[in-house]
C-alpha positions as CSV (number, residue, x, y, z in Angstrom):
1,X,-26.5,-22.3,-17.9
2,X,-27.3,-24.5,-15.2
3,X,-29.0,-21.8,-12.2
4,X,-25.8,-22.4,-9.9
5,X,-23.6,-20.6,-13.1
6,X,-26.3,-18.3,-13.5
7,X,-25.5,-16.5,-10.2
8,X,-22.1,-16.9,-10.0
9,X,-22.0,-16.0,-13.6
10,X,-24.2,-12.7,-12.3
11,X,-21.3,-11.4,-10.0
12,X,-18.0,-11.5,-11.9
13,X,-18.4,-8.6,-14.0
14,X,-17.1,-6.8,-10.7
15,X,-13.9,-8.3,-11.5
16,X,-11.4,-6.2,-13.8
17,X,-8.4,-7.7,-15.9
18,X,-9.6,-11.0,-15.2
19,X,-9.8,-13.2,-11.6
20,X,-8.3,-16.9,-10.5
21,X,-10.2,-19.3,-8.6
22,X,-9.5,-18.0,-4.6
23,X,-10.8,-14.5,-5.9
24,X,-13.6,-15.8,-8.0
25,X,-14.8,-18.3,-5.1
26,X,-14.2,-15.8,-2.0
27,X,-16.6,-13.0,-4.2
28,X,-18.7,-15.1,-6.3
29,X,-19.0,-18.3,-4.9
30,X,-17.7,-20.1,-7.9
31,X,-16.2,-23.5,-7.5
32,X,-14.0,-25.0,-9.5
33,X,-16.9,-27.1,-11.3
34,X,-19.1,-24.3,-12.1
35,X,-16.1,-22.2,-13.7
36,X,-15.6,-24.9,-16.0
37,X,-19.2,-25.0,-16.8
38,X,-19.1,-21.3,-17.8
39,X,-15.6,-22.3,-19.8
40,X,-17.7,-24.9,-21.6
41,X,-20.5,-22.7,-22.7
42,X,-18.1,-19.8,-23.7
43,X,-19.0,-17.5,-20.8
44,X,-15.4,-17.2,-19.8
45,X,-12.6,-17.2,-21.0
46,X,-9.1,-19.1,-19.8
47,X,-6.2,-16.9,-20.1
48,X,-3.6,-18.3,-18.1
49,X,-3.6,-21.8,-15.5
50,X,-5.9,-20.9,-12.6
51,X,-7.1,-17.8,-14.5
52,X,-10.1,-16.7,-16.2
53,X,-11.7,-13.4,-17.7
54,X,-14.7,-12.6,-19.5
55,X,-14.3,-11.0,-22.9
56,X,-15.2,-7.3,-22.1
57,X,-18.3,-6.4,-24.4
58,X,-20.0,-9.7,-22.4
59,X,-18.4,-8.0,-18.6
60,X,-20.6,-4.8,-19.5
61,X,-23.8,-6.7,-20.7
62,X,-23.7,-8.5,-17.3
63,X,-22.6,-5.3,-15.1
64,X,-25.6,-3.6,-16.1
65,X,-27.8,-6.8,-15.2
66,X,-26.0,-6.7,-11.7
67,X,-26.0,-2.9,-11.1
68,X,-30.0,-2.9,-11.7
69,X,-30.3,-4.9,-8.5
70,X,-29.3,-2.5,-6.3
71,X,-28.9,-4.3,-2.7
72,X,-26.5,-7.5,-4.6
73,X,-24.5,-5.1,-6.5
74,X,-23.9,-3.6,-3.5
75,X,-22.8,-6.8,-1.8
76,X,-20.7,-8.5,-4.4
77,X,-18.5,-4.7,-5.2
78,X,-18.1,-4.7,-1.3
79,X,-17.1,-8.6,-1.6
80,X,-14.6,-7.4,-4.4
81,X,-13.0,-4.7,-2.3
82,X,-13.1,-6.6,0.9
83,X,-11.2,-9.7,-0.3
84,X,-8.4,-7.1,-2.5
85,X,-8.2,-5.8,0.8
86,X,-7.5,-8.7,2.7
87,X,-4.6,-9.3,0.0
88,X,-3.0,-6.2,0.3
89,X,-3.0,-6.4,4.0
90,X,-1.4,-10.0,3.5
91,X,1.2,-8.7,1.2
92,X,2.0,-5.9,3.9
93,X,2.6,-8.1,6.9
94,X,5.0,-10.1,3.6
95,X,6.6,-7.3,3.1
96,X,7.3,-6.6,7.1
97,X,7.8,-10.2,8.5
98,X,8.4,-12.5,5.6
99,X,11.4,-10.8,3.3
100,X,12.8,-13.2,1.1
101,X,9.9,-14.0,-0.8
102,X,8.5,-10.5,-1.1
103,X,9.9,-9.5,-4.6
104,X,8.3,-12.4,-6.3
105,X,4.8,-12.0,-4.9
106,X,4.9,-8.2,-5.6
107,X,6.1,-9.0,-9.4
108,X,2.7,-11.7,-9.0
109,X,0.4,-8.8,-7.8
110,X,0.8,-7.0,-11.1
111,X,-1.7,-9.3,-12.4
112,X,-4.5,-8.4,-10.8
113,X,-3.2,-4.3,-10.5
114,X,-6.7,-3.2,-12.3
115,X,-8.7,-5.5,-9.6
116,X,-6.8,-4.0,-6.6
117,X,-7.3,-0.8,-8.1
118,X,-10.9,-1.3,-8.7
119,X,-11.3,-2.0,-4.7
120,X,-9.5,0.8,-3.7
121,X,-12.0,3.1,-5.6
122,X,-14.8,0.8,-4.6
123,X,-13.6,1.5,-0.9
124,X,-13.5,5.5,-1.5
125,X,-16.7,5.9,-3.3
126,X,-18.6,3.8,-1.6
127,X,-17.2,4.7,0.9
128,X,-15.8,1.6,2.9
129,X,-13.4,4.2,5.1
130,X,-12.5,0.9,6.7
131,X,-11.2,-0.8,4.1
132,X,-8.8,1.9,2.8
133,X,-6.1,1.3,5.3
134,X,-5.7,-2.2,3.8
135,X,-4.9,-1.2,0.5
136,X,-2.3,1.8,1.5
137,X,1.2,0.0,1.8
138,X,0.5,-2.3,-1.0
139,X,-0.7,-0.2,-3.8
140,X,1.3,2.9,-2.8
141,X,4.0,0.5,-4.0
142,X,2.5,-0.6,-7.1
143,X,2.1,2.9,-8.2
144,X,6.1,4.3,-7.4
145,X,6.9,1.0,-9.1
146,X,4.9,2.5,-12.1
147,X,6.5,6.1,-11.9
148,X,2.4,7.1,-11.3
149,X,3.7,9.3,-8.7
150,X,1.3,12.7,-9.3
151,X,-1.7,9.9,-9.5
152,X,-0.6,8.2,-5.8
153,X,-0.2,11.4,-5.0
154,X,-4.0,13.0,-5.7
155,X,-5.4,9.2,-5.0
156,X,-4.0,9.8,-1.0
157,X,-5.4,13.2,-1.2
158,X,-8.5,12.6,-1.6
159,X,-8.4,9.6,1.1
160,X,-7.4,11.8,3.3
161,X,-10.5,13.9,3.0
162,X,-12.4,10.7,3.5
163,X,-10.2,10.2,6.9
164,X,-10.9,13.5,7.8
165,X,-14.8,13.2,7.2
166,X,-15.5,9.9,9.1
167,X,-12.5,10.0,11.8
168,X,-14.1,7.2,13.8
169,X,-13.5,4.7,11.2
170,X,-9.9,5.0,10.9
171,X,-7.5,3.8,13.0
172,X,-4.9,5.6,14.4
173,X,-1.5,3.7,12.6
174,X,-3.6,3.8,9.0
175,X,-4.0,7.7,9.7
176,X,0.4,7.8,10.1
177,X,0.5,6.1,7.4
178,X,-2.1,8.0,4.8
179,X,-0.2,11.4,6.3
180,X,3.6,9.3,5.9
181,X,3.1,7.8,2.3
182,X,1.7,11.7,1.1
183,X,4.5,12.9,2.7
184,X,6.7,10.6,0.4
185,X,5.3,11.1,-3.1
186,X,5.1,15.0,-2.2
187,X,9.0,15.2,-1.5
188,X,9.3,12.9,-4.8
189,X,7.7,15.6,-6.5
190,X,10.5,18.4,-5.2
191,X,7.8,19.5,-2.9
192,X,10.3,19.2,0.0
193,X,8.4,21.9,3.0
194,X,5.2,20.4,2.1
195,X,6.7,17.0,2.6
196,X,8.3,18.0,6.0
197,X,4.9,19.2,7.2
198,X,3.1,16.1,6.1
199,X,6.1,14.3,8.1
200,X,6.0,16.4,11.1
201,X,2.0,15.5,11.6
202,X,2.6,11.8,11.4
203,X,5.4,11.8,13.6
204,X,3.2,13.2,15.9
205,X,0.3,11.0,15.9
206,X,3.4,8.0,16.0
207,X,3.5,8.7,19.8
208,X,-0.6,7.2,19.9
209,X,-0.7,3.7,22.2
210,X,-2.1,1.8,19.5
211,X,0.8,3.1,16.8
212,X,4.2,2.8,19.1
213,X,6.4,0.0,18.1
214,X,4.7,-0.7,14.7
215,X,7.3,-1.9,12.3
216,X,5.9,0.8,9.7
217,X,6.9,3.8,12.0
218,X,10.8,3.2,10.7
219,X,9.1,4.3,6.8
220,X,8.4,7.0,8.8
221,X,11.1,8.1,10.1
222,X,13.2,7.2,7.5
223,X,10.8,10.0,5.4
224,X,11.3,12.5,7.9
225,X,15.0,12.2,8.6
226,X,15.9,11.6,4.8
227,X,13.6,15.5,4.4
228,X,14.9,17.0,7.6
229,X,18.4,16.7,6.3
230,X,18.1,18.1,3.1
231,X,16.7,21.0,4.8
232,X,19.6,21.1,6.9
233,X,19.0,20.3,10.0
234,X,21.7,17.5,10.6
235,X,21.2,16.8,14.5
236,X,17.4,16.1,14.3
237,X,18.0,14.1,10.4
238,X,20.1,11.5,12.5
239,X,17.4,11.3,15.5
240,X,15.3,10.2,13.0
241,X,17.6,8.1,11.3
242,X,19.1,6.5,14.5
243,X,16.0,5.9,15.4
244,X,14.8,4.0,11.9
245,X,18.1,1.8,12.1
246,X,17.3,0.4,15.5
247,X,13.9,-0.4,15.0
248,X,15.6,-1.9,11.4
249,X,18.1,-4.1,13.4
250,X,15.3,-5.1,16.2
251,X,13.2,-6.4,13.6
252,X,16.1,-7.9,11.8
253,X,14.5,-6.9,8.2
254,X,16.3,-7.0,4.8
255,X,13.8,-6.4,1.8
256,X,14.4,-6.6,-2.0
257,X,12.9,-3.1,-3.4
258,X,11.8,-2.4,-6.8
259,X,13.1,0.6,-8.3
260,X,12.4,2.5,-11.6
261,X,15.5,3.9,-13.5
262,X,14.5,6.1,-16.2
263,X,14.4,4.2,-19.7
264,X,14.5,0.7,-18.4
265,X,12.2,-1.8,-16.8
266,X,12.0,-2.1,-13.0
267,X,14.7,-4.1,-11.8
268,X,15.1,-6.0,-8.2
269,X,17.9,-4.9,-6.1
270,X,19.1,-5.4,-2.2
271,X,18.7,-2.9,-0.3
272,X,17.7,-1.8,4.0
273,X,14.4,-2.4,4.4
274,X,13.9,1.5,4.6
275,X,15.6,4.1,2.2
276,X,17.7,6.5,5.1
277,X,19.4,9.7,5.7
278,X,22.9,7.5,5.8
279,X,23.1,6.9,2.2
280,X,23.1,10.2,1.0
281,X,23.9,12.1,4.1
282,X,26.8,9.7,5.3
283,X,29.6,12.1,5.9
284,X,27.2,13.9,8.4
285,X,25.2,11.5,10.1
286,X,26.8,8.7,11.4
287,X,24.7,4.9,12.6
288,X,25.4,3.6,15.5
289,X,28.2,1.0,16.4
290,X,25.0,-0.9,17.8
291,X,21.8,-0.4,17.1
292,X,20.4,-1.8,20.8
293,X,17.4,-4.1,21.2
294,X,14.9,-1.3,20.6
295,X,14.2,1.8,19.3
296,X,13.0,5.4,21.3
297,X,11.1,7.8,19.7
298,X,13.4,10.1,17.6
299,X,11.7,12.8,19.9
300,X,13.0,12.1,22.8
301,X,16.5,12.1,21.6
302,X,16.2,16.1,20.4
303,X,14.7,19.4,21.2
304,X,13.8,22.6,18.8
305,X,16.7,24.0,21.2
306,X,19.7,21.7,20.6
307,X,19.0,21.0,16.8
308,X,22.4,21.2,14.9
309,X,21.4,23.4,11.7
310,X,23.9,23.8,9.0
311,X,25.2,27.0,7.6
């Protein structure tokens, strides 16, 4: 191998279930050249157009060369996570701006599932605290798509330990939404008080500066007023869900979700950009005839003292 392939060559162990050329230039270096060099010589292997792998006994012989320099293993995992990152946080302004398009790249994303999941742990054990926040509306996704739901569910748990240890590296809307996606996968798992609390403590950091009027505040309240409900408290569920459909209608979002139904694949269908209290509460909680051009904070719009509880 030519000394160029020789370090490129060097750093692509870090990736996991293979790599295409973006990832393997933006971590590695590699060009399009020296990847067909390494091709050539049998190095890699070509597994698909535009992507590569490296058959697994030669990925370990070359990860231990890489992990005995200490300071350029160091760089090129960090390279890894940062550049998953990046394309997680791309796929979540996708999934918040840019609709129609959204199913097929999430259905793309499954390819490199083992790479993004590599960063995420790369990010919590190094730790990069700041790189978690990219990966959490992205791969909490990919693992309800999967029906992982106790892993997402211990994975967030011990990020939020992380958050809690190093609170001046987290931003306030990534610390909503580490305490708003827990809150989901714990009422998924018929945990529904524990969910509510989880809820409760995000809505309340939702009233921060630097957090009101995210688009990712309605998964929030759709959460909270889809849990509040069910615990019967109709007046404050459609707060919350009045609240989700106007900042819904402001943004003008439609997104195609992927759902799981027990013994078949996961299938695309439409559906609101946000699951809410309205589908399954609809005899109760009534949307608005309009929806307004913005949307107040659900708190404002109820007390503990007027909340509507049913018998």
């Amino acid at each position: 191998m030519t000394e160029a392939e020789q370090t490129v060559f060097k750093k692509l162990p870090v990736f996991r279930g293979g790599f295409d050329r973006a990832a393997a230039e933006a971590v590695a270096g590699a060009t399009l050249d020296i990847l067909k060099g390494l091709l050539d010589k049998s190095r890699i292997t070509e597994i698909q157009p535009d992507r590569w792998k490296l058959h697994e006994l030669l990925r370990q012989f070359a990860e231990e060369k890489l992990q005995a320099d200490t300071v350029e293993y160091t760089v090129t995992v960090r390279a890894h996570c940062q550049y998953y990152g990046r394309l997680m946080k791309q796929f979540g302004q996708l999934h918040e701006t840019d609709l129609a398009n959204f199913s097929a790249e999430i259905v793309g994303m499954q390819w490199d599932f083992e790479n993004i999941l590599a960063g995420w742990y790369t990010a919590m054990q190094q730790p990069f605290v700041s790189e978690i926040g990219n990966y959490l509306n992205m791969l909490t996704l990919l693992f309800a798509g999967r029906g992982l739901l106790y892993q997402a569910k211990n994975m967030l748990d011990e990020a939020q330990l992380l958050y809690d240890s190093h609170p001046g590296d987290v931003q306030e809307l990534d610390r909503v939404l580490m305490l708003t996606y827990r809150g989901w996968f714990t009422f998924a798992l018929s945990r529904l008080d524990d969910a509510g609390s989880l809820l409760e403590r995000a809505d309340q950091l939702s009233t921060h500066p630097s957090v009101r009027g995210s688009p990712q505040l309605g998964l929030l309240w759709s959460f909270l007023g889809w849990t509040i409900y069910l615990q019967g408290d109709v007046f404050s569920a459609r707060a919350f869900c009045t609240a989700d459909t106007k900042l819904d209608t402001k943004l003008d979002l439609k997104v195609e979700t992927v759902t799981q139904q027990q013994g078949h694949p996961p299938q695309i269908q439409q559906a609101s950009r946000n699951p809410t209290p309205n589908e399954c509460a609809s005899s109760c909680i009534q949307p608005p005839a309009s929806a307004g051009s913005g949307a107040a904070h659900p708190r404002n719009q109820h007390t503990p003292h007027n909340r509507h509880v049913l018998p």
